[in-house]
C-alpha positions in Angstrom: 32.7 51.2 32.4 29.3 52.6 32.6 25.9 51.1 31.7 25.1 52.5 28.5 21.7 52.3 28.9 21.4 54.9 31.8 22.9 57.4 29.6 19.8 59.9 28.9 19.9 60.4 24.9 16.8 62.4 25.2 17.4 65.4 26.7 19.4 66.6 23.8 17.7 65.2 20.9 19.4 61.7 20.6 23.0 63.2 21.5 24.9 63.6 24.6 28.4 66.1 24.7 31.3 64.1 25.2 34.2 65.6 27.4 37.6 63.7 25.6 40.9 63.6 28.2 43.8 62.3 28.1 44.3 59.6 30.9 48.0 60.2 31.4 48.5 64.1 31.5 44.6 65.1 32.0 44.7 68.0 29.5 41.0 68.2 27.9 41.5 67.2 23.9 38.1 67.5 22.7 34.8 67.9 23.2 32.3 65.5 20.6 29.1 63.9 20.6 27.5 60.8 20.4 24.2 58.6 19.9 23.5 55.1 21.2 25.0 53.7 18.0 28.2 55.9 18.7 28.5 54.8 22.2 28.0 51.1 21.5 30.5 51.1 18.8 33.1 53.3 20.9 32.4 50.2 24.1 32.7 47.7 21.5 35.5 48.7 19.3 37.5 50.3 22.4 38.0 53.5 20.4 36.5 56.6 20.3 33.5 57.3 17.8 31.1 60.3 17.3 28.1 61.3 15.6 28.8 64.0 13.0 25.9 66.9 13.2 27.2 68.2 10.2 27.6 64.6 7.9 24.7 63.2 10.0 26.6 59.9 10.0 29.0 57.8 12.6 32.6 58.8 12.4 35.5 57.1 14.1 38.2 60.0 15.5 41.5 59.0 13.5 39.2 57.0 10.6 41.4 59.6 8.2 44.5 60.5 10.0 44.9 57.2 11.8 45.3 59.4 15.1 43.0 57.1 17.1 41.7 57.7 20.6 42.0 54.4 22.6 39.4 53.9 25.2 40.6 54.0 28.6 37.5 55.1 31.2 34.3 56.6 30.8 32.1 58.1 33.5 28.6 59.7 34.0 27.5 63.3 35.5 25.3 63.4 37.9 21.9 63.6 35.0 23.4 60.8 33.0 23.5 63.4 30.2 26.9 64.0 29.8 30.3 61.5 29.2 33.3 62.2 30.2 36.1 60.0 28.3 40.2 59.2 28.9 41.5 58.2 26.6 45.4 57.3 25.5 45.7 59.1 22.2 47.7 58.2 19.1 49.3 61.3 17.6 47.5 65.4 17.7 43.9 65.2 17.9 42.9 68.4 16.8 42.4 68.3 12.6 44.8 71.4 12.6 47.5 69.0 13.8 47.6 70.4 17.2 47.6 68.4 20.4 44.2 69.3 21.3 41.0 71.0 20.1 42.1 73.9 22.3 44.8 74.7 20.9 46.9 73.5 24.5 50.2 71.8 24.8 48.9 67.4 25.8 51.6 68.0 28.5 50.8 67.2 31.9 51.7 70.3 34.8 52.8 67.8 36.9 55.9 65.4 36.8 54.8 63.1 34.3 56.1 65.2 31.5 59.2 65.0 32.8 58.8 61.3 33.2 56.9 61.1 29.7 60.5 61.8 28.1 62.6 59.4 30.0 60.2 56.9 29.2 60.6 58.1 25.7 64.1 57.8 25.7 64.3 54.1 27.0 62.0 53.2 23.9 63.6 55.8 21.5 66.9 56.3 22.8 69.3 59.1 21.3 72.6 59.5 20.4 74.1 62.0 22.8 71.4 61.7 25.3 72.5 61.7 29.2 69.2 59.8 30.1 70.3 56.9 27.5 73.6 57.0 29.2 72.2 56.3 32.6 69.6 53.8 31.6 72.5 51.7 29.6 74.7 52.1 32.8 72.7 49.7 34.4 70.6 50.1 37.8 73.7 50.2 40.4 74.7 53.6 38.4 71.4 55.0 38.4 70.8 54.2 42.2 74.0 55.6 43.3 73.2 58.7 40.9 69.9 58.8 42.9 72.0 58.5 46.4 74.5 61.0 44.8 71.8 63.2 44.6 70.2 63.1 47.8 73.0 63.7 49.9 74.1 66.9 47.4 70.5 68.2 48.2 70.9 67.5 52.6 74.0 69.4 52.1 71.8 72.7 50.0 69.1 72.0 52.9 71.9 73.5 55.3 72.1 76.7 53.3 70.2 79.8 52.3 71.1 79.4 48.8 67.4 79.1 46.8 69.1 78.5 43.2 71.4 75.8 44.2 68.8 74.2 46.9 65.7 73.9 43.9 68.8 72.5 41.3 69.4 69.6 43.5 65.8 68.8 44.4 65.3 69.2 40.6 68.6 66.5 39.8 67.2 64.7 42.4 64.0 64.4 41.0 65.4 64.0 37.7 67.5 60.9 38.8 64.7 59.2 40.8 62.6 59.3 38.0 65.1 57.7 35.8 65.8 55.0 38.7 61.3 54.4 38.3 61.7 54.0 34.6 64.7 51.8 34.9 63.2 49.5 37.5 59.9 49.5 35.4 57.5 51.7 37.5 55.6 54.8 36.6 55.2 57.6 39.0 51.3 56.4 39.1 52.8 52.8 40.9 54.3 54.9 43.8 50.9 57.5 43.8 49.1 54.3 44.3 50.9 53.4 47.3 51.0 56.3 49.0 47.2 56.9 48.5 46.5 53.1 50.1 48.7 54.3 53.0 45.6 56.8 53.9 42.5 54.9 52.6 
């Protein structure tokens, strides 16, 4: 966390612009403002709270709605004059009820919306759903699904067949991710590995 007394308040007239993202799929949700007050209270409390300009008064993002912004990481720019936030949000942030204040899909462009709704289906599960029917298979189904997989793809490798190569990398993908979630890891476990294997 930072030192909130570095922040420079001044340069704006008491306020510093607050950059909002979310920590998981790093889509920009919002951009706000704070004082010192808002800034104490947001380090404090461990969720986010602005200053209004418009109310002139302290106002805690999901006070109304209940779609809170838990504090995850803050950082400084380089003049100590701007915040930049992640956060894990509860619900749409925007007051319009969409995901963000831009109007943009909280989905990441990476993997991790894809692993976002097999997580969601091991706490929610669904009638129907072929992801339940893995998870509640047990491990030894899902690791020979994953091994299944893998050699279906070596075989593609051998072709020149584009569509059927990038639908086994995608099953493959598909089913390793369900073997993570199963085992209890997040894509972000294995990222961490791989990054201390070049550090």
């Amino acid at each position: 966390m930072i030192d909130p007394t570095k922040v420079n308040f001044e340069k704006s007239n008491g306020l510093v612009p607050c950059v909002v993202q979310d920590s998981t799929t790093n889509k920009v949700l919002m951009l706000g403002y704070m004082n010192p007050e808002a800034l104490t209270k947001t380090l404090d409390e461990k969720k986010l709270t602005f200053y209004s300009r418009s109310k002139k008064r302290l106002w805690t993002k999901g006070e109304t709605s209940g779609n809170f912004l838990s504090l995850v990481d803050v950082h400084q720019d380089c003049d100590n004059d701007t915040l930049l936030f992640k956060v894990k949000p509860k619900g749409p942030t925007c007051h319009t009820g969409a995901d963000t204040c831009f109007n943009d899909k909280n989905q990441s462009d990476g993997l991790e919306f894809l692993e976002a709704i097999i997580q969601n289906r091991k706490t929610n599960p669904k009638a129907g759903s072929y992801t339940n029917q893995l998870l509640d298979a047990g491990i030894n189904k899902v690791a020979q699904k994953v091994g299944e997989e893998a050699v279906e793809l070596v075989i593609e490798a051998k072709d020149n067949n584009r569509e059927l190569f990038l639908g086994e990398a995608a099953d493959l993908m598909y089913h390793y991710l369900v073997l993570l979630t199963a085992k209890g890891y997040t894509l972000k476990d294995v990222i961490t590995v791989l990054k201390s294997r070049h550090s």
